[in-house]
DRENPA-3360 file (N, C-alpha, C; in nm, 2 decimals, always signed):
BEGIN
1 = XXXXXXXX = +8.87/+4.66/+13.39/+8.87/+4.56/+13.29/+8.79/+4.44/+13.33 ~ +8.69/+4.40/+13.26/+8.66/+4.25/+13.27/+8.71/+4.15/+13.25 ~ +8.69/+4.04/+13.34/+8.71/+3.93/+13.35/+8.62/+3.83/+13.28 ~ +8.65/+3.80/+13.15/+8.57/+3.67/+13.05/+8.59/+3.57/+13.10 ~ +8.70/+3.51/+13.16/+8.77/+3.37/+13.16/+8.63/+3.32/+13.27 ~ +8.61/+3.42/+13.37/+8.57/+3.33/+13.51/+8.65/+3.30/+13.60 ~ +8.80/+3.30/+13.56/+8.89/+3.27/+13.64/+8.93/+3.39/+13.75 ~ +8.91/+3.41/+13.85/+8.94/+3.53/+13.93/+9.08/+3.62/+13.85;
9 = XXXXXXXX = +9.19/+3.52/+13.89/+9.35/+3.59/+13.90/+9.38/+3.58/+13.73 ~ +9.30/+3.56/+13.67/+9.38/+3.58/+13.54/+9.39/+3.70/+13.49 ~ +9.34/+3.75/+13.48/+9.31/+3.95/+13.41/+9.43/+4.01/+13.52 ~ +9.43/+3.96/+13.68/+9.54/+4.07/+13.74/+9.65/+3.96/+13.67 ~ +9.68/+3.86/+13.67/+9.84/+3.87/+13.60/+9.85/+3.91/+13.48 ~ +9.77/+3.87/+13.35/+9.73/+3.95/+13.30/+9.80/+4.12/+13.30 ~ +9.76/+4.16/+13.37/+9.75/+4.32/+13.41/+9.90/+4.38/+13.45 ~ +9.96/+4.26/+13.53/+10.07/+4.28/+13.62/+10.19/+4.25/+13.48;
17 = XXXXXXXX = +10.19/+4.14/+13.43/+10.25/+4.15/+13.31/+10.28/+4.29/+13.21 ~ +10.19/+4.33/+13.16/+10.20/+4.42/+13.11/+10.24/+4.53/+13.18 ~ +10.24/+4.52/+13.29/+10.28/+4.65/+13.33/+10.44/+4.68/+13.42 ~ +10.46/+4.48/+13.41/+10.61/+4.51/+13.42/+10.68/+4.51/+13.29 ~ +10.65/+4.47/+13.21/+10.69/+4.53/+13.10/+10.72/+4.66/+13.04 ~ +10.61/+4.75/+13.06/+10.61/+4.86/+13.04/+10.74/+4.94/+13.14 ~ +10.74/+4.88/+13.26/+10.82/+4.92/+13.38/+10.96/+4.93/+13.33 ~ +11.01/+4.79/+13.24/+11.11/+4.77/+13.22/+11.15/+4.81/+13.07;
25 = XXXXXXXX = +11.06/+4.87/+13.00/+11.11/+4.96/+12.84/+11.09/+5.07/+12.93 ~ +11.02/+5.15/+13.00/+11.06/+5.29/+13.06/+11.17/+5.26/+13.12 ~ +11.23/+5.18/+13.18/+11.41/+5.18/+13.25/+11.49/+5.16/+13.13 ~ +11.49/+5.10/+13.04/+11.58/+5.12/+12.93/+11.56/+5.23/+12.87 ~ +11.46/+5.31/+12.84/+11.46/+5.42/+12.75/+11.54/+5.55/+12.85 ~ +11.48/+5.51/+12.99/+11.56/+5.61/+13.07/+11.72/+5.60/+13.09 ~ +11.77/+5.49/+13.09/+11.91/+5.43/+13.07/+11.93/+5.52/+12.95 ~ +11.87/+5.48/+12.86/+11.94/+5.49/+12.73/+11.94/+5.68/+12.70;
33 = XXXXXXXX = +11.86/+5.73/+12.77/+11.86/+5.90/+12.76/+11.95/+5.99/+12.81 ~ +11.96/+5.90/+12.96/+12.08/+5.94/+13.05/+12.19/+5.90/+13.00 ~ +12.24/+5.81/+12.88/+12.38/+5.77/+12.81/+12.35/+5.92/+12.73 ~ +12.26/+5.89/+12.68/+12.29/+6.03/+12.51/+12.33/+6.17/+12.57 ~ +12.27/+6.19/+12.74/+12.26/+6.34/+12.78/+12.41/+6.31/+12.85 ~ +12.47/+6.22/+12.89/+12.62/+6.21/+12.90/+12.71/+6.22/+12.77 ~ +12.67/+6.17/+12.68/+12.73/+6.19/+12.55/+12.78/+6.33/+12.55 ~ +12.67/+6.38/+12.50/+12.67/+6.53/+12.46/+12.75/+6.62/+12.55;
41 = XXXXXXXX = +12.72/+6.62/+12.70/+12.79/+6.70/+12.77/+12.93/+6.66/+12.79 ~ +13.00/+6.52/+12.80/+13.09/+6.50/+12.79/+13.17/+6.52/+12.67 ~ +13.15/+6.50/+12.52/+13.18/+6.48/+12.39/+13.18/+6.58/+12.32 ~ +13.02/+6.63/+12.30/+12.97/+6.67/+12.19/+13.03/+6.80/+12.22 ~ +12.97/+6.87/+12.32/+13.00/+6.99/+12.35/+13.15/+7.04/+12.33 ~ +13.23/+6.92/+12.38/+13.43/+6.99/+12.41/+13.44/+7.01/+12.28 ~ +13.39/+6.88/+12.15/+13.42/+6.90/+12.05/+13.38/+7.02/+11.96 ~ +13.28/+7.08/+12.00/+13.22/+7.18/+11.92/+13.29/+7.30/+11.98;
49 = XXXXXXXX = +13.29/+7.33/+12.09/+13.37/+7.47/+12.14/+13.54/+7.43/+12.14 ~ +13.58/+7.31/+12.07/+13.72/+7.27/+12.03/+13.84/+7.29/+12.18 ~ +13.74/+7.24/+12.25/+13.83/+7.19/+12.39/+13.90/+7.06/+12.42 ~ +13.99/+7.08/+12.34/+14.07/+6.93/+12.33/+14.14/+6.89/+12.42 ~ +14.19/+6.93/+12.52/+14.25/+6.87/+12.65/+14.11/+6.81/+12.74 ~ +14.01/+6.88/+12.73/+13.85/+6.81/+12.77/+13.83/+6.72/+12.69 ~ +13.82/+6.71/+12.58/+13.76/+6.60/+12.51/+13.87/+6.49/+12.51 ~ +13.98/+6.51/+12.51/+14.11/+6.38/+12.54/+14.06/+6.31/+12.68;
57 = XXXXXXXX = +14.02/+6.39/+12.78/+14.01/+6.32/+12.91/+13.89/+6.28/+12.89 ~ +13.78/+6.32/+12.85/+13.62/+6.28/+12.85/+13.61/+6.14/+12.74 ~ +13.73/+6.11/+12.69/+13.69/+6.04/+12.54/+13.72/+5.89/+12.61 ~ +13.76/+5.86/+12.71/+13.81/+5.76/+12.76/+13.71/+5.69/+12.91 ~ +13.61/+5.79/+12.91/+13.52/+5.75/+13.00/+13.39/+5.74/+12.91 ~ +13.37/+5.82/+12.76/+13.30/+5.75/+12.71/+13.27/+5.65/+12.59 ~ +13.41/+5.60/+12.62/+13.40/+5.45/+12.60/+13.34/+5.34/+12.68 ~ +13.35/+5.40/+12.82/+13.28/+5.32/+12.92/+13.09/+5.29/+12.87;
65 = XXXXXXXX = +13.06/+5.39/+12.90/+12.88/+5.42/+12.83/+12.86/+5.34/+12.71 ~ +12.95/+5.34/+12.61/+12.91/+5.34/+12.51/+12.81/+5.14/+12.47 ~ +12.84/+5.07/+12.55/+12.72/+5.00/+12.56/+12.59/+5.01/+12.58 ~ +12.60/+5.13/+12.67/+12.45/+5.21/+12.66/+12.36/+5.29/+12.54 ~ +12.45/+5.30/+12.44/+12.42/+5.39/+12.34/+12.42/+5.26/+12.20 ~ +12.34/+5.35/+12.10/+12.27/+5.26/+12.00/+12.41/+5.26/+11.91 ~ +12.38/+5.17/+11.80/+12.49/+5.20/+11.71/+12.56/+5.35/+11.68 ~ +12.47/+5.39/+11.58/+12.50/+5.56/+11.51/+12.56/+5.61/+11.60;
73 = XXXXXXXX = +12.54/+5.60/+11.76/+12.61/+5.72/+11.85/+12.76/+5.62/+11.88 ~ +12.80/+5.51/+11.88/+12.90/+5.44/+11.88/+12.96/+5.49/+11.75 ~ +12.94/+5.49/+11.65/+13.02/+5.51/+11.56/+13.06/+5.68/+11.55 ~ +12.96/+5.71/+11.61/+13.02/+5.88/+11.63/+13.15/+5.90/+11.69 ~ +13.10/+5.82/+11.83/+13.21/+5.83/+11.91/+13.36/+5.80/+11.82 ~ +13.38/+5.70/+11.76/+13.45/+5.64/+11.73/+13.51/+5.76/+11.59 ~ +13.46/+5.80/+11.55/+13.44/+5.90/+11.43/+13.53/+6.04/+11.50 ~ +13.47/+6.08/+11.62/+13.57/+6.16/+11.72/+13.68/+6.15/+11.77;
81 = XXXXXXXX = +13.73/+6.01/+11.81/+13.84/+5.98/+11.86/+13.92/+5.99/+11.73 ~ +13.93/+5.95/+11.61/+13.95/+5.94/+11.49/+14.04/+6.10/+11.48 ~ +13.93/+6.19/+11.49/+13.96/+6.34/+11.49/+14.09/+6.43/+11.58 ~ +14.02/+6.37/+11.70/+14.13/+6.37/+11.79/+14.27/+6.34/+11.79 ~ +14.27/+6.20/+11.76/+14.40/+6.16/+11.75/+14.50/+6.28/+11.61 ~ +14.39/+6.31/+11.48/+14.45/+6.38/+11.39/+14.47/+6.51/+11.44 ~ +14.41/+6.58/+11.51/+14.47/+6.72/+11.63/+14.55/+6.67/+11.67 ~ +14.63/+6.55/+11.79/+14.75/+6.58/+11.83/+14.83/+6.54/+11.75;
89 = XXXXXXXX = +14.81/+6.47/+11.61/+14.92/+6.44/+11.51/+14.94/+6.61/+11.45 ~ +14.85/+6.67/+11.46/+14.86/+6.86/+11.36/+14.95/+6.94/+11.51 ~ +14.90/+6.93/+11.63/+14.97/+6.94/+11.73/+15.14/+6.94/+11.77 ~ +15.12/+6.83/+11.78/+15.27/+6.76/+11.78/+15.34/+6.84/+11.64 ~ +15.29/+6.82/+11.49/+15.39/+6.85/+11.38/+15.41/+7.02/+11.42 ~ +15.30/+7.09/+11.47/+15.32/+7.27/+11.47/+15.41/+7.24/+11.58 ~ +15.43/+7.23/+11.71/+15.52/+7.22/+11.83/+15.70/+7.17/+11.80 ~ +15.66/+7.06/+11.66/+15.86/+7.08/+11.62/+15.86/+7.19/+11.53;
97 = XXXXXXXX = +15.76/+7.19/+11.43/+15.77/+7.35/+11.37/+15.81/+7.47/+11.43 ~ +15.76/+7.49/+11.54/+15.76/+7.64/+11.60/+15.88/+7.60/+11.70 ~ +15.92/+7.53/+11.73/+16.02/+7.51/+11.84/+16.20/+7.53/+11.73 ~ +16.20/+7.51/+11.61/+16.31/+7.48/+11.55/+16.30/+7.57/+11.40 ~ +16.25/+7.68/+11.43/+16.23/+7.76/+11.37/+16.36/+7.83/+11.31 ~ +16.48/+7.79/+11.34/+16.59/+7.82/+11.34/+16.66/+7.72/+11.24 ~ +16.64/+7.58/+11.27/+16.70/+7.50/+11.23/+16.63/+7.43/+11.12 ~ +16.67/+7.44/+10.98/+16.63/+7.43/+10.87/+16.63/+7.29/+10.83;
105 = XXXXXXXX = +16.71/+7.22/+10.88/+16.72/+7.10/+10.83/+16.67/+6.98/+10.93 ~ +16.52/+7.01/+10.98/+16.46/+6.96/+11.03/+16.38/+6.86/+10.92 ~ +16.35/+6.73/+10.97/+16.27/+6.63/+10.91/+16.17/+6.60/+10.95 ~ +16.05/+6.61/+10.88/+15.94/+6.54/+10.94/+15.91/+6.49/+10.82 ~ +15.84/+6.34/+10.92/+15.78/+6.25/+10.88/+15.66/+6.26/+10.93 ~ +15.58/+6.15/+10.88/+15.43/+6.10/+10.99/+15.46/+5.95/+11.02 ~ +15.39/+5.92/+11.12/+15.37/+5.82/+11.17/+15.25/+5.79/+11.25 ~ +15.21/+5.65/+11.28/+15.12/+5.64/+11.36/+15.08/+5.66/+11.47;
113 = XXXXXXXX = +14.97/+5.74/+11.51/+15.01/+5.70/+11.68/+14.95/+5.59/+11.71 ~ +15.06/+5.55/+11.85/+15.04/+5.46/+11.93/+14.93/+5.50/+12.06 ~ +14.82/+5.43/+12.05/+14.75/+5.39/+12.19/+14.77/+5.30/+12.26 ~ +14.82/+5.43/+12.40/+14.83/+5.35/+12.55/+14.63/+5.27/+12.58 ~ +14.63/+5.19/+12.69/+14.57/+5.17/+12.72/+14.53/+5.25/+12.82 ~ +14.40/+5.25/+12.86/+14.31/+5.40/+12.91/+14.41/+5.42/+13.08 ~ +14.42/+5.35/+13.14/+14.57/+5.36/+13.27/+14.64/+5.47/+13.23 ~ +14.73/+5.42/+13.13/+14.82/+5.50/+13.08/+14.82/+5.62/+13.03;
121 = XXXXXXXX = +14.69/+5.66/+12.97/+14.63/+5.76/+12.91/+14.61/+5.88/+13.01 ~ +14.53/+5.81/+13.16/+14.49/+5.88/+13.23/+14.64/+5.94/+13.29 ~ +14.73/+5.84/+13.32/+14.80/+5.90/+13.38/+14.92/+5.97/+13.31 ~ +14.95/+6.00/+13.18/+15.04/+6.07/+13.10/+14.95/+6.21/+13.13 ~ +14.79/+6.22/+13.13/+14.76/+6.37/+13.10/+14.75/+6.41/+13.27 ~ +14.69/+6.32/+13.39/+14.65/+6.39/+13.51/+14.90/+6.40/+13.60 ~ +14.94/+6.32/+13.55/+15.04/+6.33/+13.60/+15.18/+6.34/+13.50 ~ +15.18/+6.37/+13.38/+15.23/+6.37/+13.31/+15.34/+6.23/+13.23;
129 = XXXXXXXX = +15.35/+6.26/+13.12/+15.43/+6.11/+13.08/+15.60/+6.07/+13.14 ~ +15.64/+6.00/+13.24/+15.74/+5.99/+13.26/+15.83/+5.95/+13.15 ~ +15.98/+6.00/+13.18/+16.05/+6.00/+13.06/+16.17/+5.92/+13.08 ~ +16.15/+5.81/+13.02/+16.25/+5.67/+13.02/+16.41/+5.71/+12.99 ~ +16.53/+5.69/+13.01/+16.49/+5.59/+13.15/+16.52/+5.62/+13.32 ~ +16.49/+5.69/+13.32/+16.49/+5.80/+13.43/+16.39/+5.79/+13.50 ~ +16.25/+5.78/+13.45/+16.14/+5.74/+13.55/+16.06/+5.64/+13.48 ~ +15.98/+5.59/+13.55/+15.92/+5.46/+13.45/+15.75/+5.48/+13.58;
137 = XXXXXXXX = +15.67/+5.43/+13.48/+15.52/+5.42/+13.50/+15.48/+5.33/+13.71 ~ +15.44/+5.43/+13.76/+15.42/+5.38/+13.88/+15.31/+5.30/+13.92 ~ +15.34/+5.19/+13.93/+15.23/+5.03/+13.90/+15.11/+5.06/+14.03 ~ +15.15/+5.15/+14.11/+15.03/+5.11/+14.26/+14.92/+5.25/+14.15 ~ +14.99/+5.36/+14.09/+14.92/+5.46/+14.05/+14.82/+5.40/+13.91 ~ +14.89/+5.33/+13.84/+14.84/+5.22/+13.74/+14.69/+5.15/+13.77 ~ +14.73/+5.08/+13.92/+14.62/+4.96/+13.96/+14.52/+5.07/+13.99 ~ +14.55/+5.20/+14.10/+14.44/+5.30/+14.12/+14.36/+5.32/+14.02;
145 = XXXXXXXX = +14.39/+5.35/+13.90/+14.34/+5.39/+13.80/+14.24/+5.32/+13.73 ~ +14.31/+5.19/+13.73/+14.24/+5.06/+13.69/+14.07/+5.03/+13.76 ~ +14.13/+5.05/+13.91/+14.01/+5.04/+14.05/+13.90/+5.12/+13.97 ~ +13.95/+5.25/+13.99/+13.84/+5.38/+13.96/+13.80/+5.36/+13.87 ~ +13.84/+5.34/+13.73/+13.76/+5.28/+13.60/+13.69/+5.21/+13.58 ~ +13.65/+5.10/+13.67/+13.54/+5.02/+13.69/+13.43/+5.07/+13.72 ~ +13.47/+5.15/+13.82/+13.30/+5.22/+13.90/+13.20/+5.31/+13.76 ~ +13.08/+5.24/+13.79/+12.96/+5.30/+13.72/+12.99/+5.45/+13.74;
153 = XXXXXXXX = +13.01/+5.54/+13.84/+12.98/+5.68/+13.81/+13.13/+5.77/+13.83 ~ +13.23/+5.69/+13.79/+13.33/+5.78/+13.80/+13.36/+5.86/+13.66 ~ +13.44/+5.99/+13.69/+13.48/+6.07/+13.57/+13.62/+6.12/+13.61 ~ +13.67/+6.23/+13.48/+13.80/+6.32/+13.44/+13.84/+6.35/+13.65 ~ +13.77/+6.41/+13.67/+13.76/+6.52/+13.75/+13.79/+6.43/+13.91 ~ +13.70/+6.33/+13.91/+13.71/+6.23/+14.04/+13.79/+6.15/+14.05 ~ +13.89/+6.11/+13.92/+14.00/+6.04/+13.90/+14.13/+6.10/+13.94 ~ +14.10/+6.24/+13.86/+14.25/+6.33/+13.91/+14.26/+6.35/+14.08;
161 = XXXXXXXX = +14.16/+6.40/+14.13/+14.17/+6.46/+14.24/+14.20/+6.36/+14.34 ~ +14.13/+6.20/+14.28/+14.17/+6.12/+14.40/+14.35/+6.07/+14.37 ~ +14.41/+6.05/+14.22/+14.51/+6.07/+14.24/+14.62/+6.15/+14.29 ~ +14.55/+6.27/+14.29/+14.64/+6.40/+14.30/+14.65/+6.40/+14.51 ~ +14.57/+6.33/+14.52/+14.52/+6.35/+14.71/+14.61/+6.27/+14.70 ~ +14.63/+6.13/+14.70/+14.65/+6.03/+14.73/+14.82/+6.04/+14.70 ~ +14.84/+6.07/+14.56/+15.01/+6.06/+14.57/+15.12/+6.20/+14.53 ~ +15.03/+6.29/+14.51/+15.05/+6.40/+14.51/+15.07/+6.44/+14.31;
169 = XXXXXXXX = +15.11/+6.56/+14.31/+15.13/+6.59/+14.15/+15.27/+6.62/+14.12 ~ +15.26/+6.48/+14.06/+15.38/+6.46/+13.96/+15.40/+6.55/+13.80 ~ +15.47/+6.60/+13.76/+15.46/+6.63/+13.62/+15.61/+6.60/+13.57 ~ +15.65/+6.49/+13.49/+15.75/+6.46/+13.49/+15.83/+6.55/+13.38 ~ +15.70/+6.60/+13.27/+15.82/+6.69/+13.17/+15.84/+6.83/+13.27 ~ +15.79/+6.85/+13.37/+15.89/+6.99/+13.46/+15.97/+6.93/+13.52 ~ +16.02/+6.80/+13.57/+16.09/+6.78/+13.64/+16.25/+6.77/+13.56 ~ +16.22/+6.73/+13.44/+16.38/+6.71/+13.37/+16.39/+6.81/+13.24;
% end
């Protein structure tokens, strides 16, 4: 490239400019590719081959990403969880169905579900939900949970096993 100005250093900053720029939309577009290819393998996939005990655990780590990702895939997500929650409401109603199959004067209603916060979530499905008032929520397994949730590259898989090492496996509906 030529230099018009006469000024030696102006064309290289000039040059250097532009090409930290460029530097830094190729790191966001690569940020942003590596959210969508997390998406998909975490999300898209459980959802489509209807792996809902995967997609319940994956749905809570990607809410973590989801600043990474553009609107439309935020509202997907959100559009999923939506779905989800209506499987374990169809869940739950077949499980008193089929359990009381005897007993005719069974009632159902609907109601809303309640969301735990993602602690609680993790730990009702990797250790099961303790059942009041007989056991109650263990606050050091709580804060663990909390810890691990922060880190950039944690998942399903690296949360259980460091719980499961660390305080062993609890399942509290086998226990009572």
């Amino acid at each position: 490239m030529a230099n018009l100005s006469g000024n030696p250093g102006t064309t290289v900053t000039h040059n250097l400019g532009l090409a930290s720029q460029a530097s830094i939309e190729a790191q966001k577009l690569k940020q942003e590719n590596a959210a969508k290819v997390l998406f998909m393998d975490t999300i898209f996939f459980p959802l489509i081959n209807k792996q809902w005990c995967t997609l319940r655990q994956n749905i809570i780590f990607a809410k973590l990403i989801c600043p990474n990702l553009d609107e439309n895939m935020c509202q997907f997500l959100c559009a999923i969880e939506s779905i989800l929650e209506e499987h374990a409401e169809l869940e739950e109603v077949e499980r008193i169905l089929h359990s009381n199959l005897s007993d005719t004067s069974t009632l159902l209603y609907r109601t809303t579900i309640i969301k735990l916060k993602p602690e609680y979530e993790l730990y009702d499905i990797i250790l099961g939900k303790p059942r009041f008032p007989l056991a109650k929520y263990d606050e050091r397994i709580l804060y663990d949970i909390v810890q691990l949730l922060t880190l950039d590259t944690i998942n399903f898989k690296t949360t259980k096993e460091y719980i499961i090492n660390k305080y062993g496996e609890r399942n509290y509906n086998r226990l009572f």
